[in-house]
N, C-alpha and C positions, 0 to 999 in steps of 0.2 A: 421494445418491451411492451409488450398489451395481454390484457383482458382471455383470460380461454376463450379460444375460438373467435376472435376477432383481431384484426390485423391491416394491413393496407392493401388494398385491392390488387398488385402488385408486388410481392415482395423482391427486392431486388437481388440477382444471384449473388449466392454466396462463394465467398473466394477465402476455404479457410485455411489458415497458415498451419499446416502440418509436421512437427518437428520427425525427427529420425524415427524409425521405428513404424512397424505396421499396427502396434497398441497402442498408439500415443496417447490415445482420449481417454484409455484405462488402463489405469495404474497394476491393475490385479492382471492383466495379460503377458506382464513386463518380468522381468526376473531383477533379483533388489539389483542385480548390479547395470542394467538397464535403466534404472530409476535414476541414480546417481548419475550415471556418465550422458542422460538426457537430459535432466533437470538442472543437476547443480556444475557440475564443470565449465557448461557454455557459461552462466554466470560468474563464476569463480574467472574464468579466462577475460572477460569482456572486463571486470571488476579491475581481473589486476593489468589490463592493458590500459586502464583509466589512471590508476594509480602509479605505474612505471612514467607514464606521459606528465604527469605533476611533476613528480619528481626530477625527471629529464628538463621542464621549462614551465613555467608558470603559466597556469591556464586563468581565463577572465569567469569565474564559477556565477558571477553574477550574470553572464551573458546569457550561457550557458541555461542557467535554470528559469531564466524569462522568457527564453524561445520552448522552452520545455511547458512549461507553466501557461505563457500567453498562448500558442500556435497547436504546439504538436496535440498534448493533453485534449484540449476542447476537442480537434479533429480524430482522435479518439473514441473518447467519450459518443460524439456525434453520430460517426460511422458505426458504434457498437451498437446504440440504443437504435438507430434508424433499422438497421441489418437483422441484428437478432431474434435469432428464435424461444426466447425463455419468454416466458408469460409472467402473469403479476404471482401466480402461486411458487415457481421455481423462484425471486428475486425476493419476496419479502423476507423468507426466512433467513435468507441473508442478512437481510438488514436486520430484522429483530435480533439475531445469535450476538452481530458485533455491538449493537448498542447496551443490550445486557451484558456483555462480555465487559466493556467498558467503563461502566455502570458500576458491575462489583469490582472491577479492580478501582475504580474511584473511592466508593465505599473502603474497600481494605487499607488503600492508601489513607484516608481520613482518618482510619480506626489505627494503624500507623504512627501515622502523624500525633495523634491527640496522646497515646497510650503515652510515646516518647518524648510528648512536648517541645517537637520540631518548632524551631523559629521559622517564620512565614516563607522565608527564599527558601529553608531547605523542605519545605512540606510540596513547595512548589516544586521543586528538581524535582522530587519522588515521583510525584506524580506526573510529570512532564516525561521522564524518559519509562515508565511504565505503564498509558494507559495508549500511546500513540505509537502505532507499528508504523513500519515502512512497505505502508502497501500500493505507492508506484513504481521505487526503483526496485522494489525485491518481489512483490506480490506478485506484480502483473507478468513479468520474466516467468518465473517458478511457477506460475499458473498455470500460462503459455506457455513452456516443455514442457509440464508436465501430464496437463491434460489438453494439450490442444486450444484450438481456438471457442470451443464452449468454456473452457477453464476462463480465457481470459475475457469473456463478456460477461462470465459470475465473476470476476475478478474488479471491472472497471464496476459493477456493484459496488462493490468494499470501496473501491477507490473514491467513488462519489460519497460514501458516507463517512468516510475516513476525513476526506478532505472540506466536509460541512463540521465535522467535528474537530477538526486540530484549526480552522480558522475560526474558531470563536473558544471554546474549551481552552484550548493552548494557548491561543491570546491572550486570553485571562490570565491566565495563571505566570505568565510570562511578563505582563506589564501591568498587573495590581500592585506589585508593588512600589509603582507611580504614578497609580492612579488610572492609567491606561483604558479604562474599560470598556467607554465605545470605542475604541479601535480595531474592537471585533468587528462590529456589525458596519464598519467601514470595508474589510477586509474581505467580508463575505460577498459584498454587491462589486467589489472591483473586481475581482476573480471571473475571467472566462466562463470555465469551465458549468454552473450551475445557469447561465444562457444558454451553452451547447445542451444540456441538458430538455431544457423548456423547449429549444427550437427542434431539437429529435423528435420529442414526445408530443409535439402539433403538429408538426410535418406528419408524423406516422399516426398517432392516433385521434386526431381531430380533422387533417384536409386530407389524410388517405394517399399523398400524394408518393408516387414512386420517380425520385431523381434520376434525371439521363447518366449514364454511364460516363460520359466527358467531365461530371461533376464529381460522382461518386468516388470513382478511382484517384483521382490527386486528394483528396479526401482522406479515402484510403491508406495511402501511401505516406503521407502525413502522420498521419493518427499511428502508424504501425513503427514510424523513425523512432517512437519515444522511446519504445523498447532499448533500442541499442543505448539511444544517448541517454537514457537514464542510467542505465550499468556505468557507462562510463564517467557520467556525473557523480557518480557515487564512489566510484577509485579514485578522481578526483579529489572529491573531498576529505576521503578518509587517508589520503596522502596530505593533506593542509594538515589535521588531527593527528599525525603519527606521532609529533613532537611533545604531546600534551598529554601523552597516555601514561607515563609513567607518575608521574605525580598523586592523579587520583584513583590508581588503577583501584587499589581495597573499597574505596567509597564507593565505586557502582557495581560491586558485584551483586550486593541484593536488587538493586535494580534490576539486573540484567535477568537475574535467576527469576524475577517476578515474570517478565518480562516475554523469555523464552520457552519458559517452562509452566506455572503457573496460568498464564495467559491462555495459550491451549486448551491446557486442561482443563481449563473455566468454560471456555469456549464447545470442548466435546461435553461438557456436564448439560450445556444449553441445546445441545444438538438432538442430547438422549431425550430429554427432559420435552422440546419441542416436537419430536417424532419426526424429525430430519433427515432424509436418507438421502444416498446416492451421490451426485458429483456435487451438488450444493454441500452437502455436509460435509465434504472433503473441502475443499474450498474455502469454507468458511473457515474451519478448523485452520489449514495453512495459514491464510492471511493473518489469522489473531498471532499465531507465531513468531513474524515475524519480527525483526531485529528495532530497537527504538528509528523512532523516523527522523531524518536529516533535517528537516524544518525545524523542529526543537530549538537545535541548533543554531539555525538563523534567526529565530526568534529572541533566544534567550543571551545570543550578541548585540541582538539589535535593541532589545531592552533593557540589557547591563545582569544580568540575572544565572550570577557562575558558569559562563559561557564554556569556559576549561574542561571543567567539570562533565558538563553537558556533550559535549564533542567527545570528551574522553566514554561516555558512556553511546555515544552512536557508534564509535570506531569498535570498542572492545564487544557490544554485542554484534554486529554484524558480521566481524570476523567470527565470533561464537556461534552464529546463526548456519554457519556452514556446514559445522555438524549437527547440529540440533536439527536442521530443515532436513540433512541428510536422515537421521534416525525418524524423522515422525513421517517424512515419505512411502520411510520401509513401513511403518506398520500399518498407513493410508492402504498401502497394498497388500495388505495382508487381505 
């Protein structure tokens, strides 16, 4: 990512991953039913091949999401920012739509919380499973069918600011009520991923340098594995969740409906409102979309903070997100 008209003296070939279809990078070429069986099926399949596999034998979810988190993720991230062709104009607005998207559903949640006189754990659920989407295991997939490999480098946008935001944001809200609170700012500087970040963005925009291809490609290849193993991380865990769904199913439905629906729509009200057009604002729009994000989850076990609850509300919107993603695809393409 750089500057209009400035870049590294070099740009390294691009090798972009092309799903089915001679439209793939637009949505509006595609007939809805092209949409669906590019976009959401491979995920729906990869999803429930993760989720048959828990079920069949216990998987180590902790392994699993450290190699995701420490390895793949960063060489992602790396290879996007190094490679890509979006400039600082295509990527801010990115980031501006999700932070204000955020932003008011925080405020709402507040306004929420206060109106109802939420005790501090349940102001925190509310807003734990409605201001934080799942934009590595669902965003960057959906992205990638749906728009190609430009989708998923405005995609690993969202994911870098998504994931600056649920490691301090989420924190918070997760272990305040233990006190918790620089555990954020622990959590942020342990994290890979915001070094891949810095070392992209010196390599490419401060030494100009263009990596040998021997480097590149494992790289590459790396950074591209998360896709799958995220799907499958996520059938995974929503196979661990299945047990727990029934219990709180009524308590997260306003969640969810904030979430799926709400979320979006906050998010196209910032697109208009910004003068946002073209694959960025499709993009953006998707991402805020998406289903509550799996972290929550681990957060809100690993800091005592209605963990049941919380998982019951990642399983039920995700599975929800299936058709939701379906329906806001078709109208992307209208």
């Amino acid at each position: 990512m750089c500057e209009e008209g400035r870049g590294p003296t070099r740009a390294p070939p691009r090798r972009a991953f092309r799903p089915a279809g001679e439209g793939a990078r637009h949505l509006g070429r595609r007939t809805h039913r092209d949409v669906i069986i590019t976009a959401i099926i491979p995920i729906i399949l990869t999803v429930g091949l993760g989720f048959v596999l828990e079920c069949r034998r216990s998987m180590d979810v902790r392994a699993l999401s450290s190699l995701a988190i420490y390895v793949l993720l960063p060489c992602l991230i790396f290879h996007s920012l190094l490679t890509t062709e979006l400039t600082l104009a295509e990527a801010l607005p990115i980031v501006f739509i999700l932070v204000l998207t955020t932003g008011t559903l925080w405020a709402l949640g507040k306004g929420v919380a206060r109106l109802r006189r939420l005790p501090r754990d349940e102001e925190s659920f509310f807003l734990l499973a409605t201001l934080f989407m799942n934009a590595g295991n669902m965003g960057m997939p959906v992205a990638l069918y749906a728009f190609g490999q430009r989708g998923l480098d405005l995609a690993v946008i969202c994911v870098l600011v998504a994931n600056l935001l649920m490691n301090t944001v989420a924190v918070y809200y997760s272990s305040r009520h233990r006190g918790g609170r620089r555990a954020a700012l622990r959590t942020i500087f342990s994290l890979p991923t915001i070094y891949a970040a810095a070392a992209a963005l010196i390599v490419r925009g401060l030494l100009h340098i263009s990596l040998p291809a021997f480097l590149l490609d494992p790289i590459q290849i790396l950074g591209m594995a998360i896709i799958p193993l995220a799907q499958l991380l996520l059938g995974i865990q929503l196979a661990k969740a299945r047990a727990r769904v029934r219990t709180h199913l009524v308590s997260v439905a306003v969640p969810n409906l904030v979430r799926l629906v709400l979320a979006p729509a906050v998010a196209h009200a910032f697109v208009i409102l910004l003068d946002v057009h073209g694959l960025a604002a499709k993009v953006a729009v998707l991402v805020c979309a998406m289903p509550s994000a799996v972290n929550i989850a681990i957060y809100t076990t690993e800091f005592g903070l209605q963990p049941r609850r919380t998982a019951t509300a990642v399983f039920t919107s995700t599975v929800a997100s299936f058709v939701t993603l379906s329906a806001l695809l078709l109208l992307l393409s209208e």
